[in-house]
C-alpha positions in Angstrom: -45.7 210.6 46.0 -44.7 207.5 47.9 -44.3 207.5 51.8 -40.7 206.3 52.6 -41.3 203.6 55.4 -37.5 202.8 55.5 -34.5 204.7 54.0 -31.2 203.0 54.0 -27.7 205.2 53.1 -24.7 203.4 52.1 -24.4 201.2 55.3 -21.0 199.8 56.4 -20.8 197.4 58.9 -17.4 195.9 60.4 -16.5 193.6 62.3 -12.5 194.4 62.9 -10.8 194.0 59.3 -13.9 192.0 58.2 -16.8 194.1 56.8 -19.8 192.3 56.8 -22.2 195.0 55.2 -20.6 197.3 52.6 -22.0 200.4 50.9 -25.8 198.8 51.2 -28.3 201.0 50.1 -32.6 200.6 49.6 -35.7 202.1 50.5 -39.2 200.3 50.8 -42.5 202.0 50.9 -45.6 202.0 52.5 -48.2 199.3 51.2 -44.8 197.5 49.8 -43.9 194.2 50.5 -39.8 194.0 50.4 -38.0 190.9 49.5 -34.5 191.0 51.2 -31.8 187.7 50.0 -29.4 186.3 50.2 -27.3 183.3 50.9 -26.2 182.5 54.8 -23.1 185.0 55.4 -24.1 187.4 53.1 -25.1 190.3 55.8 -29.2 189.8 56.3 -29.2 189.3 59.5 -26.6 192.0 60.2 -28.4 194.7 58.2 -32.0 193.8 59.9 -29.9 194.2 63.5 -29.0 197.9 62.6 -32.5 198.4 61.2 -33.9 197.3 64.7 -31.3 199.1 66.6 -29.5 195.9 68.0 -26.3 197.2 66.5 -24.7 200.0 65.8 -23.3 200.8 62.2 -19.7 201.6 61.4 -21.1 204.3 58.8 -24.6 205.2 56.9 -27.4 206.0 57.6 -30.9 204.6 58.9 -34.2 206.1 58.6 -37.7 204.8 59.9 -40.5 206.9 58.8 -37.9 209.8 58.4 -35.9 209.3 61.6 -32.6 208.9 62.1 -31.9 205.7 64.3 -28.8 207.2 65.1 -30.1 210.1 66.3 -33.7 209.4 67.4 -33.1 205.6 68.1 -36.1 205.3 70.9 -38.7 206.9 68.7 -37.5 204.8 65.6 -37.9 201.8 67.3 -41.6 202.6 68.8 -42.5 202.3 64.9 -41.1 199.1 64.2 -42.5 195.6 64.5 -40.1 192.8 64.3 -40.3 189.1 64.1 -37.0 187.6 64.4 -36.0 184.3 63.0 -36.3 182.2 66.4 -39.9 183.4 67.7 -40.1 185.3 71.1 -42.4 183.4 72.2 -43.5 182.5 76.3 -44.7 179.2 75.7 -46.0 178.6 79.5 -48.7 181.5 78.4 -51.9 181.9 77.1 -52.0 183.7 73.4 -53.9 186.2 75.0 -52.3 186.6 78.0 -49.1 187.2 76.5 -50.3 189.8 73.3 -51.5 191.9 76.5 -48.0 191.4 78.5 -46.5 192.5 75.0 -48.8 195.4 74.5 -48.2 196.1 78.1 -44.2 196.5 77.1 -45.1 198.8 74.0 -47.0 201.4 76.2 -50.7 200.6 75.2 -53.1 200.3 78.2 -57.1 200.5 79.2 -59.3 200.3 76.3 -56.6 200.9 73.3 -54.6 197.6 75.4 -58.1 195.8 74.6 -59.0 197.1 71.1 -55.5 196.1 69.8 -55.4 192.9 71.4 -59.0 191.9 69.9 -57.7 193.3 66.7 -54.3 191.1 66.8 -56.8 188.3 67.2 -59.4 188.9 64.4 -56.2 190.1 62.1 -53.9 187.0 62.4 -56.9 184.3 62.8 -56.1 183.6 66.5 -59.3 184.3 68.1 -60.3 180.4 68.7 -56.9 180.3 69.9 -56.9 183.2 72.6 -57.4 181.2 76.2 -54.7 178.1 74.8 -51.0 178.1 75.9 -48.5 178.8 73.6 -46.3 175.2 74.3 -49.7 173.4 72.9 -49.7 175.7 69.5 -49.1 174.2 65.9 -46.4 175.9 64.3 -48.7 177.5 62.4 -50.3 179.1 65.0 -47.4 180.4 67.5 -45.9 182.2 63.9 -49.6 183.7 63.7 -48.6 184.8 67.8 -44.9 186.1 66.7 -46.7 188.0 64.1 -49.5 189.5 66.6 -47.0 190.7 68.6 -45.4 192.0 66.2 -47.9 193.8 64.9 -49.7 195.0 68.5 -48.5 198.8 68.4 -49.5 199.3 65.0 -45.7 199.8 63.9 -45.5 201.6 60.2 -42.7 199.1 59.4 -42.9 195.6 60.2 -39.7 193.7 60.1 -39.8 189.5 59.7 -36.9 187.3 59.2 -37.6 184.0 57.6 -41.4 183.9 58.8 -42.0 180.4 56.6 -39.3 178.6 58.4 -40.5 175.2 59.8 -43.7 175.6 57.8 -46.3 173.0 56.2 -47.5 173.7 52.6 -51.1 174.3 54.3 -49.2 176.8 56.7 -47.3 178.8 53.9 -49.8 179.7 52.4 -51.9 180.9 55.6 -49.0 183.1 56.4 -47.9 184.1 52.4 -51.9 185.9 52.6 -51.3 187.7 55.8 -48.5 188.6 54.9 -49.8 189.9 51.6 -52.7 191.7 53.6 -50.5 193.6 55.9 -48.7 194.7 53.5 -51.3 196.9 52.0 -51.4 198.9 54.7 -47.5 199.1 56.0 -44.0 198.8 54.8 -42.9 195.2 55.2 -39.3 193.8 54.7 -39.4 189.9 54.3 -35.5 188.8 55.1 -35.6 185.2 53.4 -33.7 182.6 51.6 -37.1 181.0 50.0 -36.8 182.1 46.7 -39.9 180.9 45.5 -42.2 182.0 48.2 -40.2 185.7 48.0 -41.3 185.8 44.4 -45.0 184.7 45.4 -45.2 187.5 48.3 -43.2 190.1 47.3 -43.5 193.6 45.4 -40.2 194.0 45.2 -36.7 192.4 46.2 -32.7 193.0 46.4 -30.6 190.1 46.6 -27.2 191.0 48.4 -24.0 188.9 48.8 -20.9 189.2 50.6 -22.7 192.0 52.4 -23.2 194.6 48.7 -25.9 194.7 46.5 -26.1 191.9 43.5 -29.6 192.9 42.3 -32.4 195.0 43.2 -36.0 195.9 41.7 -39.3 193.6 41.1 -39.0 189.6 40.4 -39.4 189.9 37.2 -37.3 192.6 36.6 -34.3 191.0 37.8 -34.8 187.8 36.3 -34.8 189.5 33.1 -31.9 191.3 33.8 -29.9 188.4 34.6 -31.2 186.7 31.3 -29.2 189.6 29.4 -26.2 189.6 31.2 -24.2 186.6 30.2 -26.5 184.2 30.3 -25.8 180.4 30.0 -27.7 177.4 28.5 -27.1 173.6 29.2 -29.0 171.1 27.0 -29.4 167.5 28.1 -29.7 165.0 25.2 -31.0 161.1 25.0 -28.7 158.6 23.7 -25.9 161.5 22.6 -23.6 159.6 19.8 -21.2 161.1 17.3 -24.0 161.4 14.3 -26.0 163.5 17.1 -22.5 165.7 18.0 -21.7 166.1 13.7 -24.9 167.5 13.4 -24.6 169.9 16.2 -21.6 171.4 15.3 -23.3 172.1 11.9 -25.8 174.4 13.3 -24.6 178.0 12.4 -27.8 180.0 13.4 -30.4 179.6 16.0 -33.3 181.7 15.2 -35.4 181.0 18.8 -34.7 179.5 22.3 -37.2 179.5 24.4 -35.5 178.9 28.6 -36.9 178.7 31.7 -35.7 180.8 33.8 -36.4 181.3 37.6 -35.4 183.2 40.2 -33.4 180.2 41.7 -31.4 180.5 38.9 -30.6 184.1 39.4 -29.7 183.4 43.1 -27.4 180.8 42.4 -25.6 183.2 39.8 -25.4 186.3 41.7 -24.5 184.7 45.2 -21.9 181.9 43.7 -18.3 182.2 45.5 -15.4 180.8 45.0 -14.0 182.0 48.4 -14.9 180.1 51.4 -17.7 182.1 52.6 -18.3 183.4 56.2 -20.1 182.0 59.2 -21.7 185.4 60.0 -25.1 184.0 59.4 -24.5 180.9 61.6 -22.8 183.0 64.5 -25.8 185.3 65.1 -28.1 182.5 65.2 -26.5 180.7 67.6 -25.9 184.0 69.9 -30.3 184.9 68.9 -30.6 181.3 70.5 -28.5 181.8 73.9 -30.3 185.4 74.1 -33.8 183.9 73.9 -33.2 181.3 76.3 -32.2 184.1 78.8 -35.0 185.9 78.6 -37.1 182.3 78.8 -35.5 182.1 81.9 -35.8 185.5 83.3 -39.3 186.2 82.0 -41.8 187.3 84.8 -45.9 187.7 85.0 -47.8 190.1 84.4 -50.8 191.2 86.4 -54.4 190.8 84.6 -55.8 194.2 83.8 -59.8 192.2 82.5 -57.9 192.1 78.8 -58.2 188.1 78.7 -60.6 185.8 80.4 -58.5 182.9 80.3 -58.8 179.4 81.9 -56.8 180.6 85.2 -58.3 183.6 85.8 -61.8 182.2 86.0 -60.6 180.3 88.9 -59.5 183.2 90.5 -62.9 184.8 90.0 
């Protein structure tokens, strides 16, 4: 039987008179990699927010490894990793000074600190990286950091919103393979609007819009779905002329067509609105920004505990 990681119940989420998430429900697995879509405004960033416990839901329910965050929200949290779209990263740090100051926050200490710090290292490819600030990193590399932090408490679900953003080819497919690795092991939800790198990674995905469910199950599942329900074809012809358009109109059986069809195709069907659509999306990416420069500015140092030998604290030796 498959070990629910994450367990979501008809979730409402309102916002006055607007609802933002209606009657959402999905589960993911562990060793499942879980493809969550949609277009900006649809609710992602909303749902992922209750999921963490950064807001509350008007009505549903929430499990994480079978608790309920209403209910048990401290001990849900302590099994969730969670990269958010905008990196928390302290770039004035080393990489390994600040996976410790992060393990530090998540309650690990003494040897386990140290194991799970080397670990976060060896895991996500950092290790010739360990004594170098984060503000000299590739991009790359400080996703690699989000990721290790993420990741440090060895969380049974592990949350990332839009990990490929601001990514080289090279760098996609670095992170698509980590990605694919740790999901062999935990429940991952991958909150994207890359369609094509959601169909490379992913087991399964659900594509919402306007905050409810448009399709859900594997890539190929819902691609063939949409193929049977009303689907469309456009032909493009060279050097169309009336002799062309006669002998078209002729044609009273088609035996075979052979299409093409991706899953950009079945985004763009299931997420077209003819309603101007909502700047939800935009709004909690601005307010993610103002949050993160706040912390930037209140962030504080940590005390070595012998976890990381970095360039400073040879000098102090």
């Amino acid at each position: 039987m498959e070990e629910l990681m994450l367990e979501v119940s008809n979730l409402y989420k309102n916002y006055g008179k607007t609802a933002a998430v209606k009657n959402l429900s999905f589960s993911v697995s562990k060793g499942e990699v879980f493809g969550f879509l949609g277009p900006n405004g649809a609710g992602k960033t909303t749902t992922m927010k209750i999921i963490t416990g950064f807001l509350p839901m008007s009505q549903g329910s929430v499990k994480v490894a079978g608790l309920d965050i209403a209910l048990n929200d401290l001990q849900a949290r302590q099994k969730i990793g969670y990269l958010p779209e905008t990196t928390p990263l302290y770039t004035d740090m080393f990489v390994c000074e600040y996976l410790e100051f992060i393990g530090k926050l998540r309650g690990l200490s003494g040897e386990n600190l140290k194991k799970r710090v080397k670990k976060m290292l060896e895991v996500c490819g950092l290790e010739e990286m360990r004594n170098r600030p984060i503000g000299y990193l590739s991009k790359g590399y400080r996703q690699r950091t989000g990721l290790a932090q993420a990741m440090i408490h060895e969380p049974q679900l592990l949350i990332l919103d839009e990990p490929m953003s601001g990514l080289d080819p090279n760098q996609i497919i670095e992170i698509r393979q980590l990605i694919k690795e740790i999901g062999k092991e935990k429940a991952v939800v991958y909150c994207s609007h890359i369609l094509p790198e959601v169909a490379a990674t992913c087991n399964r995905i659900l594509i919402i819009n306007e905050g409810e469910t448009a399709a859900v199950g594997t890539p190929e599942e819902v691609i063939e779905k949409s193929r049977e329900e009303n689907a469309s074809y456009q032909i493009t012809l060279k050097n169309f002329n009336e002799e062309i358009e006669k002998k078209i109109r002729e044609i009273v059986e088609i035996e075979k067509i052979s299409v093409n069809y991706s899953l950009e195709d079945v985004f763009s069907k299931l997420t077209k609105k003819d309603a101007a659509t909502t700047t939800e999306g935009t709004n909690n990416r601005n307010a993610n920004a103002e949050n993160n420069n706040a912390d930037a500015h209140s962030q504080t140092q940590t005390q070595n505990s012998g976890v990381c030998d970095t360039p400073q604290n040879k000098e102090a030796k």
